[in-house]
N, C-alpha and C positions, 0 to 999 in steps of 0.2 A: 504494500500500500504506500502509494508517496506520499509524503509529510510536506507541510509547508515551513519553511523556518520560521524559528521563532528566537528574538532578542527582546528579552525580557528585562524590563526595569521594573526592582525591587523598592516599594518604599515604606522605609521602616524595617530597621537592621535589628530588630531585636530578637525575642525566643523565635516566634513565627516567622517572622522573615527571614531571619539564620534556617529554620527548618526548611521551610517551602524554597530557599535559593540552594540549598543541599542537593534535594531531591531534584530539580530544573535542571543543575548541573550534568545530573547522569541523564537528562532525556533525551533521547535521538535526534527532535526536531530543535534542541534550543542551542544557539550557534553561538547566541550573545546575552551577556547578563550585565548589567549595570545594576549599582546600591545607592540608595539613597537614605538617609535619617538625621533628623534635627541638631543631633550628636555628629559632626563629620569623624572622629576617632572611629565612632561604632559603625560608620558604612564602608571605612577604610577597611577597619577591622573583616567584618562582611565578606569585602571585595579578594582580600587578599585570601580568605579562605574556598571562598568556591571559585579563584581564578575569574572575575569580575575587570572587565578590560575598563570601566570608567566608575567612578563614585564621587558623591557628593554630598555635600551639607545642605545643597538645595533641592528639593523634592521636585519641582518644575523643570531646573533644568537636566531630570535623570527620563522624567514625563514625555520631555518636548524630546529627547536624543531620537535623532535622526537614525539609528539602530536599533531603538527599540519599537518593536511592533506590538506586545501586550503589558501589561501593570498589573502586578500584585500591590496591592495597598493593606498593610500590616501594621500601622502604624499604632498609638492608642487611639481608644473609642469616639474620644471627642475630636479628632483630628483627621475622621475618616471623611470628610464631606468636598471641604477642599483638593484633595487629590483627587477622589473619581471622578468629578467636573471636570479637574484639569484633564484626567486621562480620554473622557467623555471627549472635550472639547477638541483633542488631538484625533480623534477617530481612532484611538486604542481599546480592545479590548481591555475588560477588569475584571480581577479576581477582588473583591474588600473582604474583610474579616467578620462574622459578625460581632456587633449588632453592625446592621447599614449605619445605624447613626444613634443619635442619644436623643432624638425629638422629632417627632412625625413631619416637621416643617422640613428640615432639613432630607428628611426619607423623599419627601416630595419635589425636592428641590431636584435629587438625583433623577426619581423615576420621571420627570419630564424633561430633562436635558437627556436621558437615555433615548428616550419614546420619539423625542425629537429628530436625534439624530440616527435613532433604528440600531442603537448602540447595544453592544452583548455585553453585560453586566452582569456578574452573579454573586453569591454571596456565598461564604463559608462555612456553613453549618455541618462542623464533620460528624456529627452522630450519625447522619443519613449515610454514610460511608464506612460505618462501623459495619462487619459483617451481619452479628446479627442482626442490625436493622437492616441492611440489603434485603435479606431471606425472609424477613417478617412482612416486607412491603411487597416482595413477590407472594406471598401466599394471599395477600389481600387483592392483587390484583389477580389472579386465580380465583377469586373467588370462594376459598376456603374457609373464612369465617363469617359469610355472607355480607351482609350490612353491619358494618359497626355500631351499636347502639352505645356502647361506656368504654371508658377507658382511664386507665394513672398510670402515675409515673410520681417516682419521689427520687432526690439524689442528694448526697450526703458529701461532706467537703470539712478542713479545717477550720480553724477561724486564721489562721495564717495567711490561707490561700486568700479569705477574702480581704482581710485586712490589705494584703499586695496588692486587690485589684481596687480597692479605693483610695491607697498612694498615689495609685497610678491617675484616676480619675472618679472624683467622690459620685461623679453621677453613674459608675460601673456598679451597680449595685449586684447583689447573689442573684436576684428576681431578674432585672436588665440585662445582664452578662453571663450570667449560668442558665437559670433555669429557663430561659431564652433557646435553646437547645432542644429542650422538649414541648415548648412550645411548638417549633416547628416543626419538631418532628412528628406530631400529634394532626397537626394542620397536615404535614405531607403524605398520613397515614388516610386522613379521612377524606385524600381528594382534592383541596380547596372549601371545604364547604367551610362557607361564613362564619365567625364567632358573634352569638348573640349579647351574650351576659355574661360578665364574671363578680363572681362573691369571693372575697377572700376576708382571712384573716391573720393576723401576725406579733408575734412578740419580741420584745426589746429585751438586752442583757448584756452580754460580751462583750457585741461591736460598739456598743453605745458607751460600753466602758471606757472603749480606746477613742472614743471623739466623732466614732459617727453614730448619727442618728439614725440607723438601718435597723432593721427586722433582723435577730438570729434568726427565726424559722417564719415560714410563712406558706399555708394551706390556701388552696383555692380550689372552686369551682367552676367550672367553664361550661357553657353553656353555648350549643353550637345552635344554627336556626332551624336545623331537620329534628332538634330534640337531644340529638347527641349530646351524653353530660360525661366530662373527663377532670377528673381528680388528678391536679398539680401538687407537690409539697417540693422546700428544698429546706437543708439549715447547713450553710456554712459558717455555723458557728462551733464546732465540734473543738474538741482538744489539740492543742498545736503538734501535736507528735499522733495524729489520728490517719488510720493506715494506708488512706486512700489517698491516691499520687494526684489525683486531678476529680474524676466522677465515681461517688460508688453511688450505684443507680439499681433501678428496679421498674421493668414497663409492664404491663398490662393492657389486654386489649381483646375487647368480649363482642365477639358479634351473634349473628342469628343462627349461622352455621357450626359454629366453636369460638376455642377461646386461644391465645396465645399469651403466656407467660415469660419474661422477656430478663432472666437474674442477669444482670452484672454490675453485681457489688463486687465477685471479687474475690471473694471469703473462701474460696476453695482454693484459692493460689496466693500462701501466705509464705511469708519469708523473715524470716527473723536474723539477723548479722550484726555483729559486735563489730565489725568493720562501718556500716552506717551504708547507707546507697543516697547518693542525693537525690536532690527531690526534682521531679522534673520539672518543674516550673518557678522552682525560688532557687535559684544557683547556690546561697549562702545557709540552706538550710540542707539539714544530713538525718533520713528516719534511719534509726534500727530496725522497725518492723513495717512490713509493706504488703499491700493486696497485687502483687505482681498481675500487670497489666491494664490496672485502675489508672495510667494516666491518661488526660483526655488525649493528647496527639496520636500517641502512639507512643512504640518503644526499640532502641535501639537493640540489635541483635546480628554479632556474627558480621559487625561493620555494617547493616542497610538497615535503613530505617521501617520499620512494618507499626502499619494500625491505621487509622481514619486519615489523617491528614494527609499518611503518605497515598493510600486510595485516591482520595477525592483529587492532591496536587495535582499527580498522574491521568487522573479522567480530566482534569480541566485541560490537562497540556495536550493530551489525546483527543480534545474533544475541538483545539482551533488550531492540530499542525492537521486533521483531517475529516474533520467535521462529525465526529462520532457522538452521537447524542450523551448528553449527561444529566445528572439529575441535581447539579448545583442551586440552591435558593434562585430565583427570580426576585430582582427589588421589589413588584409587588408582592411577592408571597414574604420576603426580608419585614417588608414595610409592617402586613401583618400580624407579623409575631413581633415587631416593636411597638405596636398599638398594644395587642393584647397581654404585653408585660409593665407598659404604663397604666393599663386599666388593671394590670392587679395589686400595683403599687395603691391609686386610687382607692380603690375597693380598700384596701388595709385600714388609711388612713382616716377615710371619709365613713367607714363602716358599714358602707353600702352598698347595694348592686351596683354596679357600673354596666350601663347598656353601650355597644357599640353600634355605631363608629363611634368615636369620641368626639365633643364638639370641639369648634376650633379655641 
């Protein structure tokens, strides 16, 4: 099959962007990589590692390089809107990270400069690229559990983890930036079909300890417009030495025909070392005891990286050196699982149902 080349500018030289220009490296069709991040050390850094022939401290001028034909945008949350515009405005493909963005105005700003220009945009929600969700969204499309009528999902995390993601940006909340993942993934099981209502509820403790005002745990209800009701929970607020690398999770999903039962916490593949493993996602932090294979990207083995991220990298490069269909978020379908995780923010606060859409 012929490939089309691909020169890839990278922006946003950090965890994910070091992962996803790793994997680009080894891909058949990608010729040329450029780094870009707000830090010029860390796109140096970046560049010198996966052989990156330009890097920069400016995000535009890695966007605009006349060598690069797609953009991965990795950068933090709050600083995803800026680049895919820009990458939009260039007539580049985009990979952005979820969430699309941290405010529906902004999601909207994207999906009509995209619409405009007929731009391929997608979003990175790697759960959908985790094997077992592959396998579970084939059996639905088979028709093996007929209509979905309920479903949950709940997923468990440190308070470490979250405390890191609201250094990095206090509107990253667990609800916004994690449980955002089964949002969509929920949405991508049942089709598209609309969210009507969500009820939630949530409790304060930990995080609010350390100076933010965030929910440790927080329960909802979702309410879809065919009747569809799915039971969300998350708390990343667990014990900082708590075993899970990134997700320990649990799906569920009951239809007319059967049911599917979805474990991955993890709990069967434990590991205990006096030596420490770091953590994948806090460089400076080291567990002794670990749910082997509970980190969200993936995990390193044998020198190649294996699990969701490396999946999904791969389909995306696979899907514009030769047009091979994928199944990465579309910003409309991004946009609604950032609505539906600001309405359960809402719903916590306000104590009440929150009907969607939301108003402006």
């Amino acid at each position: 099959m012929q490939r089309k080349p691909i020169g890839l500018g990278v922006i946003g030289s950090g965890r994910i962007g070091t992962l996803r220009s790793r994997l680009a490296s080894e891909h058949p069709a990608v010729n040329f990589i450029a780094t870009a991040d707000r830090n010029p050390a860390n796109a140096r850094a970046l560049a010198e590692k996966v052989g990156a022939k330009v890097h920069s401290g400016n995000n535009l001028e890695i966007i605009n390089h006349p060598d690069v034909t797609a953009v991965v945008v990795s950068t933090a949350e709050g600083e995803h809107t800026e680049a895919v515009l820009a990458a939009i405005a260039a007539g580049k493909p985009v990979l952005v990270e979820k969430p699309i963005a941290l405010t529906t105005t902004e999601a909207d700003a994207i999906i009509a400069a995209a619409e405009r220009s007929n731009a391929n945009v997608r979003v990175g929600y790697s759960r959908r690229y985790k094997d077992r969700y592959l396998i579970a969204k084939e059996q639905i499309i088979q028709g093996r559990v007929g209509k979905i009528t309920g479903a949950a999902a709940r997923v468990f995390n440190s308070s470490t983890q979250a405390l890191a993601m609201l250094k990095r940006d206090p509107h990253a909340t667990p609800v916004v930036d994690a449980l955002t993942y089964y949002v969509d993934l929920m949405g991508w099981f049942l089709g598209g079909t609309k969210l009507a209502e969500v009820y939630s509820r949530g409790t304060k403790g930990v995080l609010k300890s350390h100076g933010h005002d965030v929910d440790d745990v927080c329960y909802s209800v979702l309410t879809y417009d065919d009747g569809t009701t799915v039971n969300l929970g998350i708390s990343y607020a667990l014990p900082e030495n708590y075993p899970a690398m990134g997700h320990a999770a649990r799906v569920e999903v009951l239809g007319t025909e059967g049911v599917m039962i979805l474990d991955d916490d993890h709990t069967d593949q434990i590991m205990y070392s006096n030596k420490g493993l770091p953590h994948v996602y806090l460089p400076d932090v080291t567990v002794n005891m670990v749910f082997l294979q509970s980190g969200t990207p993936g995990d390193w083995a044998l020198g190649d990286f294996w699990g969701p991220i490396a999946n999904e990298t791969r389909a995306w490069l696979d899907h514009l050196a030769t047009g091979k269909p994928c199944v990465l978020a579309t910003p409309r379908e991004a946009r609604a699982t950032l609505e539906a995780t600001l309405a359960i923010e809402l719903s916590v606060d306000s104590g009440q149902p929150v009907r969607l859409p939301l108003a402006r």
